[in-house]
N, C-alpha and C positions, 0 to 999 in steps of 0.2 A: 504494500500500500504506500501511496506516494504522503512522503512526511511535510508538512506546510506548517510555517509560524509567522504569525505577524508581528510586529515591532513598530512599536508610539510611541519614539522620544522625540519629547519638549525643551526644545533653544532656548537660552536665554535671548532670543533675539529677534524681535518684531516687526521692523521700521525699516531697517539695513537689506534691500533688496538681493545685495550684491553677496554681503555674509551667509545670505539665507542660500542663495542660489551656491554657492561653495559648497557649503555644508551637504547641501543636497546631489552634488555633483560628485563628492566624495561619496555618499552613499553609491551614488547610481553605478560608479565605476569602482567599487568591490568586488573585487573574485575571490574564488577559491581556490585553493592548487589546481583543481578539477576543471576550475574555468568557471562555475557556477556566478551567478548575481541572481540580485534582487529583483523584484517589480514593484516602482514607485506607484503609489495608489493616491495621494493627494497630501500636499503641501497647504497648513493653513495659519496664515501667519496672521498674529493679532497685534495692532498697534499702541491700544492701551495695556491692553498686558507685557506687552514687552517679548515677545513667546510666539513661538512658530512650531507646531502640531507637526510633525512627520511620520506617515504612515505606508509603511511597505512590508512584502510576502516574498516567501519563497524558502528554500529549504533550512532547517537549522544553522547547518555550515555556512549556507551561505547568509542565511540573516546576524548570525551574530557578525562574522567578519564585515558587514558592509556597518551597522551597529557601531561595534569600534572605531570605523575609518570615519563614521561622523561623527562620534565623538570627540577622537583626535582633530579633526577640522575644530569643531566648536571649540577646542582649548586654544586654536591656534589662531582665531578669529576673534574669539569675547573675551572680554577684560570683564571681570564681575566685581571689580572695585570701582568701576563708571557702571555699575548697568541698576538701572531702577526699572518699576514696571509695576504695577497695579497687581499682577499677581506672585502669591508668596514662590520665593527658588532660593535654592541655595547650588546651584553650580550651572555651569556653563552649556552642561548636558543637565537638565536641570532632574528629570525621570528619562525612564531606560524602560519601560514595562516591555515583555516577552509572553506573547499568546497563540493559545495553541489554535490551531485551525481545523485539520486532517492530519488522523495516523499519528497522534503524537499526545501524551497525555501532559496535564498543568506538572504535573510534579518533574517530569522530563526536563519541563519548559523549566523549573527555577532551576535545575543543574545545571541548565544552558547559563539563565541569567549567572547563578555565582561564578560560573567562568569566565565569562565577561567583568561582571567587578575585579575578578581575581587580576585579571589582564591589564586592566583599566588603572591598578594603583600598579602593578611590578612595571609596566610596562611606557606609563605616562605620567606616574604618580600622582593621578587623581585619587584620593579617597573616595570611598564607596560604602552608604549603604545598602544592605539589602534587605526588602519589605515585601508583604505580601507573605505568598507562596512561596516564595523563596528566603523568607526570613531566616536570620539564623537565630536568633530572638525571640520569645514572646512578646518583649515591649517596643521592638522590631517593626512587627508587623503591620501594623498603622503609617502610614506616609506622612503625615500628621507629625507624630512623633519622633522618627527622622530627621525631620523637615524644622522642627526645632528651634526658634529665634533667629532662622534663615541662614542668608550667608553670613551676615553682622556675628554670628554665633558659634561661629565656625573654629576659633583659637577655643576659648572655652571647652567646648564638646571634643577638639582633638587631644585638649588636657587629659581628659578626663569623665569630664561628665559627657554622658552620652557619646562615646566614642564610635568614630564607622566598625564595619566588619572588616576593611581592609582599608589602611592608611598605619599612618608611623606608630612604632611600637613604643616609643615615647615622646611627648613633644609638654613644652612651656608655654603655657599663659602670654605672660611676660614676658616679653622679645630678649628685655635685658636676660633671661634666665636660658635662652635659647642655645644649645651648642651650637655649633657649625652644620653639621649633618638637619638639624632641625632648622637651620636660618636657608639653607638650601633648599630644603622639601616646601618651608612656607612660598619663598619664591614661585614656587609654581601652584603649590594648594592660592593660594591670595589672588591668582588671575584668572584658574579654571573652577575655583569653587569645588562642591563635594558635590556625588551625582548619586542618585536613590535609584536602584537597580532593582526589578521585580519580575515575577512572572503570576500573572493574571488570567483570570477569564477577560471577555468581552466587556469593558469599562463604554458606559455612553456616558459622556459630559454631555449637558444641556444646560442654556443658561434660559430663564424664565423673567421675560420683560415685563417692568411694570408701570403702570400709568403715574410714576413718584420719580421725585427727584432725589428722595430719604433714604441714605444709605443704613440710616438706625434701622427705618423700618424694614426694609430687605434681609436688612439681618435676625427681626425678630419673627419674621417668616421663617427664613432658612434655617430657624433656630427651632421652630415650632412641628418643622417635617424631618429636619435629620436627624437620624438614625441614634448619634449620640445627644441631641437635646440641648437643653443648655444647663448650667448650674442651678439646683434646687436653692429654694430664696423661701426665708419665714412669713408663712401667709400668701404665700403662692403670688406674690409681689414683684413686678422687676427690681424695685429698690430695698427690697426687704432683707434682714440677717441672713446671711448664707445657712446653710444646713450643713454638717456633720456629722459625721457618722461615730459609733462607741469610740472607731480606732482615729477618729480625727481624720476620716478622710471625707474628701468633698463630694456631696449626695449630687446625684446628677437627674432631670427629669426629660426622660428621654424622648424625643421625638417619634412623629404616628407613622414613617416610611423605613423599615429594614432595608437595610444594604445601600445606605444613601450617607454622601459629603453633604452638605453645602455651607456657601458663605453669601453674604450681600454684599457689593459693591459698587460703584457710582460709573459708567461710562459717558468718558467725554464724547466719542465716536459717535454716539447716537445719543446723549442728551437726556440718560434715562436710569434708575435704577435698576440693578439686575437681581436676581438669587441663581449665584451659578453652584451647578451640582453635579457629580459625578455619582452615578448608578453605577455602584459596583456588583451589583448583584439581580442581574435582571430577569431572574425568575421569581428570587422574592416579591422585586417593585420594577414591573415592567412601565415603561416610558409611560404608556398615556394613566397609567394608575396614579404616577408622578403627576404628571402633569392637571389631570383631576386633585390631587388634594393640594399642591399648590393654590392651584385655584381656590380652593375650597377655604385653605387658611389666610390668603391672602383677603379674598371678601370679609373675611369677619374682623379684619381689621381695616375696612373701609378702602382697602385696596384693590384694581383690577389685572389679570395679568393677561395683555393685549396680543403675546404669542410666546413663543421659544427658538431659540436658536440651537441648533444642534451644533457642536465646536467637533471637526476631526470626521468619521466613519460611524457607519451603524450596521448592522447586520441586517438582511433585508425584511427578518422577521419580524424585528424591531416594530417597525412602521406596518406590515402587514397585519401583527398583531392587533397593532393601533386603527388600523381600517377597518377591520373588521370589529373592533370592540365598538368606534363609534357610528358603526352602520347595524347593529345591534342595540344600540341605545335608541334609533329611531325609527324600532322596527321597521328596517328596510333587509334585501336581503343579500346576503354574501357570496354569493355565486354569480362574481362580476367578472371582469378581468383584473390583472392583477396591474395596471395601469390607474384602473380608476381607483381600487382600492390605496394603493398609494397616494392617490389626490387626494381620497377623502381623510387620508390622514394628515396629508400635510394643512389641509383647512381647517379642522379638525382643530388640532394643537397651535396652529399661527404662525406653520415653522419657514412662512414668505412675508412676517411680519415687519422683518427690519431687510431685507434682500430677498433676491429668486430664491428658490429652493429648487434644484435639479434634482431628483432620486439620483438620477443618472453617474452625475458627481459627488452624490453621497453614500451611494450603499455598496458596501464590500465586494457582495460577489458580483454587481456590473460592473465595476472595475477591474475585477479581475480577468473577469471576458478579454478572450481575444478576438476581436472582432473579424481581424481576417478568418481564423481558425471558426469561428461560430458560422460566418457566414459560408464556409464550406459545409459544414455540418448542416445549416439549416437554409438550404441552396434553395431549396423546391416553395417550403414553407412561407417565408420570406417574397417569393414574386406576388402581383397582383395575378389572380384570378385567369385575365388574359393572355398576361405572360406564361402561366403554367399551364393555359390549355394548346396556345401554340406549342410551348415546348414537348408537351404529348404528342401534339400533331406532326412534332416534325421528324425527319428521316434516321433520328436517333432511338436506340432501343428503350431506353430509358430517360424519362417514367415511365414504367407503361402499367400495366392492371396489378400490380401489387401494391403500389404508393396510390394508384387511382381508387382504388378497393379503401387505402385507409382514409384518402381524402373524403369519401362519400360517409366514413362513418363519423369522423369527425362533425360531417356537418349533421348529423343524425341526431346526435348529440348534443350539439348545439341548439337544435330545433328542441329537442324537449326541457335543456335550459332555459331557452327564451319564455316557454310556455310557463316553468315554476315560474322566472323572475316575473312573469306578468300575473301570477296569481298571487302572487304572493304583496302587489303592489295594487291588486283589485279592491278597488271601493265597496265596504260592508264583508270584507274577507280579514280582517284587519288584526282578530285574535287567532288566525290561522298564516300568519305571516313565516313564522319560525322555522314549520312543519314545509312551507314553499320554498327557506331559503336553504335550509337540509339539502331538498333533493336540487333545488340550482348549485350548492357548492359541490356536491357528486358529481353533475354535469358537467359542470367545468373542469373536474378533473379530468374526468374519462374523455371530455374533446381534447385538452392538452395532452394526453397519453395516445392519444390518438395524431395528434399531428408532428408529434415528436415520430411515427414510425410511417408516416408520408417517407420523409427522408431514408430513414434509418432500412426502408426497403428496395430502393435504388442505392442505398450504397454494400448492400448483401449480393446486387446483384454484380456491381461494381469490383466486388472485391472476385466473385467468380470468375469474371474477362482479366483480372488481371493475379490470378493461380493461373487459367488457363494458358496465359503469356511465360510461363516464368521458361528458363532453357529446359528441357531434355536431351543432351547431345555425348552424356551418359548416363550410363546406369541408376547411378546415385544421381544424378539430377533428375533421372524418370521417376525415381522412387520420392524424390523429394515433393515435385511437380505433382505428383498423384496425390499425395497426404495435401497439401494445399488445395485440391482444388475438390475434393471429398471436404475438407473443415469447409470449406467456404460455401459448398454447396448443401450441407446442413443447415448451415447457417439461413442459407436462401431459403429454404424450406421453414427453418424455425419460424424466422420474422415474421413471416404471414399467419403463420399458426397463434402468433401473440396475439397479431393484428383481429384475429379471431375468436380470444376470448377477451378484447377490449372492448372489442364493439359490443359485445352481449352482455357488459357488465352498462350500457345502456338502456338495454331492453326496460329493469325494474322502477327506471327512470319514467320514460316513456313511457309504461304500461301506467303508470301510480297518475301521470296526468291525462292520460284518457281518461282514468275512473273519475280522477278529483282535480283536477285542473279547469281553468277557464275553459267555459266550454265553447268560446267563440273561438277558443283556438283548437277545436277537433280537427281542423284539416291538417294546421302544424304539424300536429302530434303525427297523424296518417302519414304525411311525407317522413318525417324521422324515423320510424318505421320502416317504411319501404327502404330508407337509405340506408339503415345500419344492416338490416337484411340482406340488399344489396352486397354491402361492404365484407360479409362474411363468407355470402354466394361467390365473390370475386376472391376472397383468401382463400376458400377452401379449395381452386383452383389453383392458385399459385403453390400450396403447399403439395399438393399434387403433380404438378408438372416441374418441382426441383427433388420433390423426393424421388421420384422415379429414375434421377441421373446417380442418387446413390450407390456406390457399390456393396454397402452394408441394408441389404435388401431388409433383414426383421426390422431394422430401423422403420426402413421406409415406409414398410406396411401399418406398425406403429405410428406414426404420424399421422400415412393417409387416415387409417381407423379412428384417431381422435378429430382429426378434422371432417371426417365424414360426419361423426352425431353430433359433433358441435351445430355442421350446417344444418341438420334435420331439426334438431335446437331452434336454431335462428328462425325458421321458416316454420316453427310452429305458433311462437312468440310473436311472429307479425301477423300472424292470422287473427292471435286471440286478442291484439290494440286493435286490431281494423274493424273486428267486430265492434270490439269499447265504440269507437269513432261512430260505426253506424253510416260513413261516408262512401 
């Protein structure tokens, strides 16, 4: 299984087009002995924080090495004895988090991280902590704590208190008290600062705009949802005696959102208060659950919050989540495309309230697409309509009745989607909404499963013409030639046979809106019927005429046999909707 990690270190460096564009240039040109590099997925740099978000994938070996190499740029570019910025840091590389993707588990991912700090102080003598996942601390573990009275805090904490995991094994306060070896090491800790190295799941930062100027009140929001809360006060008071505890420690009253940062702070860029928060934990408190109780606490202190801004990458479930939760609040139904469902998240939350909002440019896995590589993948799928029936028509083999067979089910498909989304949006049907958008999000599956093997059946056959090409001009190349072009001719056979029980996972679709569906749309339902039928009548031929070039004849017969009651299946199943229809 192919191994993937992502990598989100934060610059000390916001404003400087030219540092940023380095730093990034060093990532981009990281190899590995192997040759390996990264893919940069998006660069986002903030002016009043002072902070540029860098977010790139690719295999372990090669994420940490490109990781390093920007790090080393950022020490060789940022002075953190000049550097201010609205958000807290304390080094040059300011975080380092390491996230697993594919094939690779969190715990992996902090071994990767402590190799990297490890690297980072022998190698550059930055100190490093490590947090999270990869702590080697329980008081570690929080970035927060780390993080510590920032850089200004830095000689202190290398004294002694709060020391990194990797930095000098002893160092002075007091400069006058410094060896040599210690007034060397400062020379460079004092320019690159100390870097917080971790390994993480999926972190979403979001910051939550508000209709205030009041950075007190931002903060007594952000105080009221995170996770840690704020300091217990006598009489439940902002200005009230602190509270402690038997052992004198400070009682804390914790906030209503698990696995949540946040702070309030003032942005001059857009003239506005914010409460920016970092979702570490986005199964406890998924984005728009956030983004409801913000709202929720901001109102009751006479505040509005007018959108959010997402800062960095989100996972595409993130916001799908989020469409579908609030296309469920207004009993509407979720078996849309996954397009609009994105819209309705992004409106939803406000997250085009201060700028566009691209998904395109926000969510992980479209950036990760390779768009050349997709677009061969999804050749057929992809044309208009016209284009793909000329391309049927014309003097080339393919597409021909195996990708035609799944295009017909797809739309089969879609035809009894349409029918739930329209029942489920019919006037006086309104407590039966739920029950309509059920079977339109099945629909939509099985049309996308269905159009994913348009393609995926012209390139089965594709692959046969080209085992059929490979040399035979000896022995062991006949022999080789022949195992190729049997795998591949399986293959041809298989796809359609998919194609064959996709379409029939339609049928309970289409049959459930004959019975209970809008009934002005009976004839819909009739033609999706006839097409998925269709669709199965034309597979059960394609599997038929690739199986027969098998050499492994019980195979073949085995396939024909399952594709044969399947089609008797299919063609039972439209009899008994045509009847429903009555048409």
């Amino acid at each position: 299984m192919t191994r993937i990690v992502e990598c989100v270190p934060n610059f000390s460096e916001g404003r400087d087009k030219s540092v940023i564009n380095r730093i990034v240039a060093a990532i981009t040109a990281a190899k590995t002995p192997e040759g390996e590099g990264v893919k940069l997925l998006d660069v986002d740099p903030g002016e009043a924080t002072n902070r540029t978000v860098v977010t790139f994938v690719g295999s372990p070996e090669a994420v940490c090495e490109a990781a390093f190499q920007g790090a080393k740029k950022a020490q060789e570019l940022i002075d953190m004895r000049v550097h201010h910025g609205a958000h807290p840091r304390s080094g040059a590389t300011d975080v380092l988090p390491i996230v697993p993707i594919a094939g690779i588990t969190l715990e992996e991912c902090a071994e990767l991280a402590r190799g990297v700090a490890k690297r980072l102080w022998e190698e550059l003598g930055i100190p490093c902590y490590c947090y999270e996942a990869a702590a080697y601390k329980p008081e570690h573990v929080n970035l927060a704590a780390c993080r510590a009275g920032e850089y200004e805090a830095l000689p202190e904490k290398l004294a002694g208190s709060n020391r990194p995991d990797f930095g000098p094994e002893t160092f002075h306060a007091d400069p006058a008290q410094r060896s040599a070896e210690e007034k060397a090491q400062w020379e460079i800790i004092a320019g690159s600062g100390a870097t917080n190295v971790s390994a993480r799941n999926f972190l979403v930062a979001v910051n939550y705009n508000l209709n205030t100027t009041s950075t007190r009140k931002a903060y007594a929001v952000a105080f009221d949802v995170r996770e840690k809360g704020r300091k217990a006060r006598e009489g439940g008071l902002l200005t009230g005696k602190l509270l402690k505890d038997a052992d004198g420690k400070q009682i804390w009253t914790h906030g209503t959102l698990k696995g949540t940062k946040a702070i309030g702070w003032y942005i001059d860029e857009y003239g506005i208060a914010q409460i920016s928060m970092n979702i570490t934990d986005i199964e406890a408190t998924p984005l728009h659950i956030a983004f409801d109780e913000v709202c929720a606490k901001a109102g009751a202190r006479g505040l509005r919050v007018t959108g959010a801004e997402i800062v960095g990458l989100v996972p595409k479930r993130v916001l799908m989540d989020a469409g579908r939760y609030y296309l469920e609040k207004q009993n509407r139904s979720v078996g849309i495309s996954e397009s609009e469902i994105l819209k309705i998240a992004v409106k939803s939350m406000g997250l085009d309230d201060l700028k566009p909002f691209n998904p395109r440019e926000k969510v992980i896995e479209y950036l990760m697409e390779d768009e050349k590589e997709l677009a061969v993948k999804e050749r057929l799928i992809r044309m208009s309509v016209k284009d793909l029936a000329e391309e049927t028509a014309s003097e080339s083999m393919a597409p021909g009745g195996g990708s035609i067979s799944a295009v017909m089910g797809a739309l089969g498909a879609a035809l009894g989607t349409m029918v739930a989304n329209l029942s489920a949006g019919k006037r006086g049907w309104d407590e039966r909404w739920k029950e309509f958008s059920d079977w339109a999000d099945e629909g939509h599956k099985v049309m996308s499963r269905m159009l994913a093997l348009v393609d995926e059946d012209t390139r089965s056959f594709e692959g046969v013409m080209a085992a059929m090409s490979l040399p035979k001009g000896t022995p062991e190349e006949q022999e080789a030639r022949d195992k190729a072009i049997e795998a591949a001719t399986l293959n041809a056979a298989e796809v359609p046979l998919e194609t064959i029980k996709t379409a029939l996972s339609a049928f309970p679709i289409l049959k459930a809106m004959a019975s209970d569906g809008n009934p002005a749309s009976a004839s819909d339902v009739g033609v999706g019927a006839l097409a998925v039928c269709a669709a199965v009548r034309g597979a059960v031929m394609n599997v038929k005429i690739n199986a027969r070039e098998l050499a492994d004849t019980a195979m073949a017969e085995k396939l024909i046999a399952e594709a044969e009651a399947l089609g008797k299946q299919a063609q039972k199943l439209e009899a008994e909707i045509l009847e429903i229809t009555k048409l």
